[in-house]
C-alpha positions as CSV (number, residue, x, y, z in Angstrom):
1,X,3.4,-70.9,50.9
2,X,1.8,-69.8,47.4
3,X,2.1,-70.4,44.1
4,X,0.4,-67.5,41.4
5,X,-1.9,-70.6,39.7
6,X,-3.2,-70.4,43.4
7,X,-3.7,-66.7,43.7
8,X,-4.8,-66.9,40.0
9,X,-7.7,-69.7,40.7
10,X,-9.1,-68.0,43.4
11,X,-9.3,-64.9,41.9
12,X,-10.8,-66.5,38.2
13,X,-13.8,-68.1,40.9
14,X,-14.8,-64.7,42.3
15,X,-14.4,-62.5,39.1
16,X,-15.6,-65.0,36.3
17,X,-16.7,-61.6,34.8
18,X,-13.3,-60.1,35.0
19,X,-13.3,-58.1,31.6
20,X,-12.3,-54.8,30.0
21,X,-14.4,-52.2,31.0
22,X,-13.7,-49.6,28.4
23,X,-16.1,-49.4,25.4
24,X,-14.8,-50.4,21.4
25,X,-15.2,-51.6,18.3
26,X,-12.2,-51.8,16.8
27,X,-8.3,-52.1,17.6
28,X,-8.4,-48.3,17.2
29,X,-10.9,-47.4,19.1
30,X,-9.4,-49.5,22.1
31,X,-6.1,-47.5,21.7
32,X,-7.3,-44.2,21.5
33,X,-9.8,-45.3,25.0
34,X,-6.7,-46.6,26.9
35,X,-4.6,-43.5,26.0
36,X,-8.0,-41.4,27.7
37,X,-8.0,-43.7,30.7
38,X,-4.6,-42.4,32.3
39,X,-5.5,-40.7,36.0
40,X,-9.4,-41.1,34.7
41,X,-12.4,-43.8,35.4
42,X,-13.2,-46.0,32.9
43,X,-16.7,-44.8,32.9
44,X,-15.9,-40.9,32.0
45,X,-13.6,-42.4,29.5
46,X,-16.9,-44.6,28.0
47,X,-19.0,-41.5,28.5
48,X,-16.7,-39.6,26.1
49,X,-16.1,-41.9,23.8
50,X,-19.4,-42.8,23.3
51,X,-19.8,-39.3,21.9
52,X,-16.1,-39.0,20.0
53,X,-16.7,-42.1,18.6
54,X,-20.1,-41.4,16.9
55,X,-18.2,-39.8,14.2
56,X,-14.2,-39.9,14.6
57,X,-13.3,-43.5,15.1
58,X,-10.9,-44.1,13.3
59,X,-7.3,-42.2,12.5
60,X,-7.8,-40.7,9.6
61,X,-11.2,-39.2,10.6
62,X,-9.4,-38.4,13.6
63,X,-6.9,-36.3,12.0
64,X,-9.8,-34.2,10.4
65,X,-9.9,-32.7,14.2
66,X,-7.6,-30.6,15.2
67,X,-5.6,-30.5,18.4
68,X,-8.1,-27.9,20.0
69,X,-11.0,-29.4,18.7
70,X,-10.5,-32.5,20.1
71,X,-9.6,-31.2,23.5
72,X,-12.9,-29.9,24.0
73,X,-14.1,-33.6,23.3
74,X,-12.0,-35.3,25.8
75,X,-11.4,-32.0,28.1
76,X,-13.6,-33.9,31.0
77,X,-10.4,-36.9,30.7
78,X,-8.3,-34.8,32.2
79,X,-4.9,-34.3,31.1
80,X,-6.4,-33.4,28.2
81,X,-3.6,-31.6,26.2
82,X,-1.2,-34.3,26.7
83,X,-3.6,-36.9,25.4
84,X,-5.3,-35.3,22.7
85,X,-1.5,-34.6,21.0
86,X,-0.7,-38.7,22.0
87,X,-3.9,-39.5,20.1
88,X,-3.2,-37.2,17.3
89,X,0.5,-38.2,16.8
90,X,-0.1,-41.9,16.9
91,X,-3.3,-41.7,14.6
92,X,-0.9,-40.1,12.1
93,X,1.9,-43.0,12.7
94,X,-0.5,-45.2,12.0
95,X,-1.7,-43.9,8.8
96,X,1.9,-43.4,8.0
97,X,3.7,-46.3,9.0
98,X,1.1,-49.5,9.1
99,X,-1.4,-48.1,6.4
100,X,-4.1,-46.5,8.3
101,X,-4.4,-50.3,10.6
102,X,-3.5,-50.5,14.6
103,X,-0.2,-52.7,14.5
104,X,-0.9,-56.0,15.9
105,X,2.6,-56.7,17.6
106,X,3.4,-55.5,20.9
107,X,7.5,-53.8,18.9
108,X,5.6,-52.5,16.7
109,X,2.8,-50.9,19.1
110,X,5.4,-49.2,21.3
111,X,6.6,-47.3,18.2
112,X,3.8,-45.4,17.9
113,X,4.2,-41.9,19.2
114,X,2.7,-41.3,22.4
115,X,2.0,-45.0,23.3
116,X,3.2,-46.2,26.5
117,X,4.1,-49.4,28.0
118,X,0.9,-49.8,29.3
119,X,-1.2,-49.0,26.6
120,X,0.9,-50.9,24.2
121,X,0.3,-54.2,26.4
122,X,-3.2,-53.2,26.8
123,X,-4.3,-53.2,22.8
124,X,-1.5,-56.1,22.6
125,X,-3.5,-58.4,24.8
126,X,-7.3,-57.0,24.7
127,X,-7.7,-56.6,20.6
128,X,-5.2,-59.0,19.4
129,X,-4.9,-61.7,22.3
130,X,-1.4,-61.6,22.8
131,X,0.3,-62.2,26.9
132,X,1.1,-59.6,28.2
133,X,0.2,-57.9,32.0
134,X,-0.1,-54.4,31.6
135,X,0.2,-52.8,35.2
136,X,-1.6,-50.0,35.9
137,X,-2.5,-48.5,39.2
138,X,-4.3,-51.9,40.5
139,X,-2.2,-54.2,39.6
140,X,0.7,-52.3,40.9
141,X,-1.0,-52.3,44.3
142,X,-2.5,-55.5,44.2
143,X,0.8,-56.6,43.0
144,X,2.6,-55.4,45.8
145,X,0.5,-55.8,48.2
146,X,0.0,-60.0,47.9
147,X,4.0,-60.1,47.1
148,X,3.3,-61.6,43.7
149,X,5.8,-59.0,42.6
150,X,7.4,-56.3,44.2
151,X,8.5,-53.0,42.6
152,X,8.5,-49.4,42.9
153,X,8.1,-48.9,39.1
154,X,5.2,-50.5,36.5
155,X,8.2,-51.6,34.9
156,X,9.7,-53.4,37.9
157,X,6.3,-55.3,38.6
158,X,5.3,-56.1,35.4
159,X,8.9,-58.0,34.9
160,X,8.3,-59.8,38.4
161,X,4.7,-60.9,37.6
162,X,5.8,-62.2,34.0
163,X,8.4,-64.2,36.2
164,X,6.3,-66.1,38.4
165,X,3.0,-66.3,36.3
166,X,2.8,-69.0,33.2
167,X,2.5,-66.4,30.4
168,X,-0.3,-68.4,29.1
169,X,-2.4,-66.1,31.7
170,X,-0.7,-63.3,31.6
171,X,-3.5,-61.4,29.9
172,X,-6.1,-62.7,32.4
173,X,-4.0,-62.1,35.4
174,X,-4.4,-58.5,34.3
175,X,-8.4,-58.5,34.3
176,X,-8.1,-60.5,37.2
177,X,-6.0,-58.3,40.0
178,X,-7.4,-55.3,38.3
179,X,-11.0,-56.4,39.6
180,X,-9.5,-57.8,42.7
181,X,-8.3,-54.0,43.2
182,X,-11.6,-52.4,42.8
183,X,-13.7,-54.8,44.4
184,X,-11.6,-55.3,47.5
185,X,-8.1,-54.9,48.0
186,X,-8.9,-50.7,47.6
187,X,-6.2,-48.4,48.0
188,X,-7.2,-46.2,51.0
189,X,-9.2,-49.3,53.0
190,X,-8.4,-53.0,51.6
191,X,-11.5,-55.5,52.8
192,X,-9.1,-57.7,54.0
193,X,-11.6,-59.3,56.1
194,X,-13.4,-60.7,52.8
195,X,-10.7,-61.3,50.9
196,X,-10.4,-64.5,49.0
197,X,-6.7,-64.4,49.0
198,X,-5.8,-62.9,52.1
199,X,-4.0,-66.1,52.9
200,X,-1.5,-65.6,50.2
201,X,-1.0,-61.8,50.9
202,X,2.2,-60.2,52.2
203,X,0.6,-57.1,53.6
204,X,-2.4,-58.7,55.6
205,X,0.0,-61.1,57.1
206,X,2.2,-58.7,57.9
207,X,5.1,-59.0,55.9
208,X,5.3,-56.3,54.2
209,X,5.7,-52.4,55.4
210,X,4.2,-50.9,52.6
211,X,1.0,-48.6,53.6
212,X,-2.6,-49.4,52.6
């Protein structure tokens, strides 16, 4: 039997360090990095940013870019069409709907165009320290895997995880299965042999189908 203030425990001893990995300075800068990071390492996402940053850090600077232009900044993100028109369409929202400032409420995030789910919970909890679990591709293994919350959509898990953890560490929960992810439970080859909470977990004990 588990509880997630079990899981949660556990996982706070062995990643007291458990921290965003992306590079900012502002609100903004966060958003625009996140938006980058989809289907890309945070370090190539630092790496260009270090260098976009420098002089275009905020929207309306930005917007002095132009869709090509900025592709060849962020062309090494991948995806990089897609991303630079996100960053582009919700620099302008933000100029022209909050007055040039990142919105600091998780509604009024998710109306900016191009911002996801993900990236809206992400700049929600990181720059203004509001709960929320934003799922990406470790938490929704990690997820999964332990049976914290089962889903076959970020959607799905992020409603089960907000279920069953206190929402007072929801945002950590996110640092703290996001590491877990990286560190051990790896998508390919999980160390479930040195795994803290391998107790708790569905798929080393052989509950659950899903595939490593």
């Amino acid at each position: 039997m588990r509880t997630s203030d079990e899981i949660l425990d556990r996982l706070e001893q062995l990643y007291p360090d458990a921290a965003p990995a992306l590079h900012f300075c502002s609100p903004y800068e966060l958003l625009v990095a996140v938006i980058l990071s989809a289907q890309c390492t945070d370090e190539r996402v630092n790496k260009v940013t270090a260098e976009l940053f420098r002089t275009y850090n905020t929207p309306e600077k930005m917007l002095t870019l132009s869709q090509e232009q900025l592709e060849r900044y962020i062309f090494s993100c991948g995806f990089y069409h897609n991303k630079a028109a996100h960053i582009l369409s919700a620099s302008r929202d933000i100029i022209e709907k909050y007055a040039g400032e990142v919105p600091s409420t998780l509604g009024e995030l998710r109306t900016l165009a191009g911002v996801g789910r993900k990236t809206a919970n992400v700049v929600y909890a990181v720059a203004f320290g509001g709960d929320a679990i934003a799922v990406d591709t470790h938490v929704f293994r990690v997820a999964n895997r332990l049976g914290l919350a089962r889903g076959k959509t970020p959607e799905k898990v992020e409603e089960g995880l907000c279920a069953v953890i206190p929402k007072e560490r929801w945002s950590r929960a996110h640092h703290l299965l996001i590491f877990h992810g990286r560190r051990v439970c790896h998508s390919q080859r999980p160390d479930c042999a040195h795994c803290a909470v391998a107790q708790f977990c569905d798929f080393h004990n052989g509950k659950s189908s899903e595939k490593a």
